[in-house]
N, C-alpha and C positions, 0 to 999 in steps of 0.2 A: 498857532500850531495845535492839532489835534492831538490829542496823547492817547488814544484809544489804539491805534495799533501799536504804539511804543507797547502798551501795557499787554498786549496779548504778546510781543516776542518777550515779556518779562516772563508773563505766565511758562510759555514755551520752553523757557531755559531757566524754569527754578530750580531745576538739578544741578546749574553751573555753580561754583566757590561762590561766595560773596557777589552775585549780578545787580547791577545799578544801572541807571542810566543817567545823562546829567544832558539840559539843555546842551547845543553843538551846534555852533553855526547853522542855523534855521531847520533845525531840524533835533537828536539825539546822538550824543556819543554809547554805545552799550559798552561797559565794563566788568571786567573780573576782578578783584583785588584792587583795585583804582587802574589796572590797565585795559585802555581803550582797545576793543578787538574788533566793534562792527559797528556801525551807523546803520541808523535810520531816518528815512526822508516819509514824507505826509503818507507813502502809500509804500515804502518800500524798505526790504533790508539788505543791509549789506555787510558781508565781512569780510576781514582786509585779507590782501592775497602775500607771497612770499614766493622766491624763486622756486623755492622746491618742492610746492601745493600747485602753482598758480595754472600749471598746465591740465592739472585737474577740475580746477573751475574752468577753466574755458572749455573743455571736452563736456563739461555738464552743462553747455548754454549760458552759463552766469557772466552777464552782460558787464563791464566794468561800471563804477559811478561816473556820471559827469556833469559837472558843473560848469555854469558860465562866467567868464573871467573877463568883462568888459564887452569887446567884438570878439572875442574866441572863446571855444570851450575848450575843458581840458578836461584829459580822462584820469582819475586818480585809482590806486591803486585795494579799490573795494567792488568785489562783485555782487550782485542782486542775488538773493538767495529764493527761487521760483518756487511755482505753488508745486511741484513730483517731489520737492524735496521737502517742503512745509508739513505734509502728506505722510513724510516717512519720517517719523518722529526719533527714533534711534540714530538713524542715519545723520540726520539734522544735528542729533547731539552729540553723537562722535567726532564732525567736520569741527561742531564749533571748540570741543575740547582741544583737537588737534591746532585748530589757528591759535588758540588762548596758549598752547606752549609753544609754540613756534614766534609768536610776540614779545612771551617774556626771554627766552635766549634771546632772541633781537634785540630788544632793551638791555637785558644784562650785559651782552658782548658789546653795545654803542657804549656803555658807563663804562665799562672796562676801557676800550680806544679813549674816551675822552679822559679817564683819571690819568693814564699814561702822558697826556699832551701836555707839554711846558705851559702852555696857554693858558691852563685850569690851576696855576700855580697864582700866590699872592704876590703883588706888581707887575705879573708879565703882561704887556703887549703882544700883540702880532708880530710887531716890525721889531722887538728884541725876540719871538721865536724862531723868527726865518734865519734872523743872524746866525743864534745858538745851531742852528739846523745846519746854516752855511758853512759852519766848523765842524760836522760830524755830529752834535750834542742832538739827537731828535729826540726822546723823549726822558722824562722825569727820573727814568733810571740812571741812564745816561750821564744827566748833568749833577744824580747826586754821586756818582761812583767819580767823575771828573773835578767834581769840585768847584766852590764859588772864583776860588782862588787862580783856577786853570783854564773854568771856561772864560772870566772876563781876559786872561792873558793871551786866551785864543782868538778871542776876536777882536780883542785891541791890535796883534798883529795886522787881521786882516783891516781895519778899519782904524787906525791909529787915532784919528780924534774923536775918539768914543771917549764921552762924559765917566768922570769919578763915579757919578751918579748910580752909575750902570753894575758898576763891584758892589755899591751896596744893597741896590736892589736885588743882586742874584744873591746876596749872604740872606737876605730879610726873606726870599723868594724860598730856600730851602730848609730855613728856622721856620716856614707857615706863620709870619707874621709881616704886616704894613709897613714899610721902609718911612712914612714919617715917624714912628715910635723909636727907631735910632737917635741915640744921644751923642752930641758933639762926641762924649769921650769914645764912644763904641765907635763911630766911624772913623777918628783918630789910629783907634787900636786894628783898625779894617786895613785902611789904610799902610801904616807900617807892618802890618804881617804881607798884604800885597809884596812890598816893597823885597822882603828881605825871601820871598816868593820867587821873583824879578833876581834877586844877586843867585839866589841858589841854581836859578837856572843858566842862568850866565856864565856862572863858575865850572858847571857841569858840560856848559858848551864849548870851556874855553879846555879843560882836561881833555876833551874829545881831539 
């Protein structure tokens, strides 16, 4: 791979924050801050589009990338940046400032969704977030406001032979530590608060 035109879109955009480029799939990723905003292929550049730009790249002829995925191609979400606009050098730099903030709220609001996901919690599976889900518990707020104690009592209703295993992993899960570090005694003590969890609500059902 030649790096001569990589280095002229470097020259191009020395006015961008912190601009890098790092090898990318046969070709360059260009970056701001470590965040990828545009690729480059042997002859060509590209920056990525977003729902609320992207109809402005296509009104300006900017072709999407595509690349070849076996027997098909597929068009990904970077447009070729043409020589009217390489030409107009302010213009060029305003677009690309604008895609560079429009990437990191992107990224910022996907860290946000995924911090919120049970998933992203220590010991969750999948198949323990559908459950917590399948009782109302969708994310991390949720199951800290509900409790280790309430959500495994919610889903052992819906799922009765759900493992012991599962109380201690949702206690280890909302302490932000590894459910092998639990000691016989602490799962003991898990366990009997479960239980006297289990009589309180019983009692409160039977008052009713």
């Amino acid at each position: 791979m030649c790096s001569t035109f990589a280095n002229r879109i470097l020259t191009e955009l020395s006015d961008v924050k912190d601009i890098s480029i790092k090898t990318f799939f046969g070709g360059f990723s260009v970056n701001s801050e470590d965040i990828m905003f545009g690729w480059i292929t042997q002859k060509n550049f590209y920056l990525r589009g977003h729902s609320d730009y992207r109809s402005l790249f296509v009104d300006l002829g900017m072709q999407p990338l595509s690349i070849t995925m076996g027997m098909s191609t597929k068009l990904l979400d970077y447009y070729r940046v043409g020589d009217a606009l390489f030409k107009d050098h302010e213009k060029l730099l305003a677009m690309v400032k604008m895609v560079i903030e429009y990437t990191k709220k992107e990224q910022y609001e996907k860290s946000e969704i995924k911090a919120k996901r049970i998933k992203e919690l220590p010991n969750m599976t999948l198949s323990l977030e559908r459950l917590l889900c399948s009782v109302g518990i969708k994310d991390v707020k949720t199951l800290q406001e509900v409790g280790y104690l309430n959500a495994y009592y919610k889903i052992k209703q819906k799922k009765e032979t759900i493992s012991i295993n599962i109380l201690f992993a949702l206690y280890s899960s909302l302490h932000k530590f590894h459910v092998a570090t639990l000691s016989n005694e602490t799962k003991k003590e898990i366990e009997l608060e479960y239980q006297c969890f289990v009589n309180q609500v019983d009692n409160n059902s039977h008052k009713k």
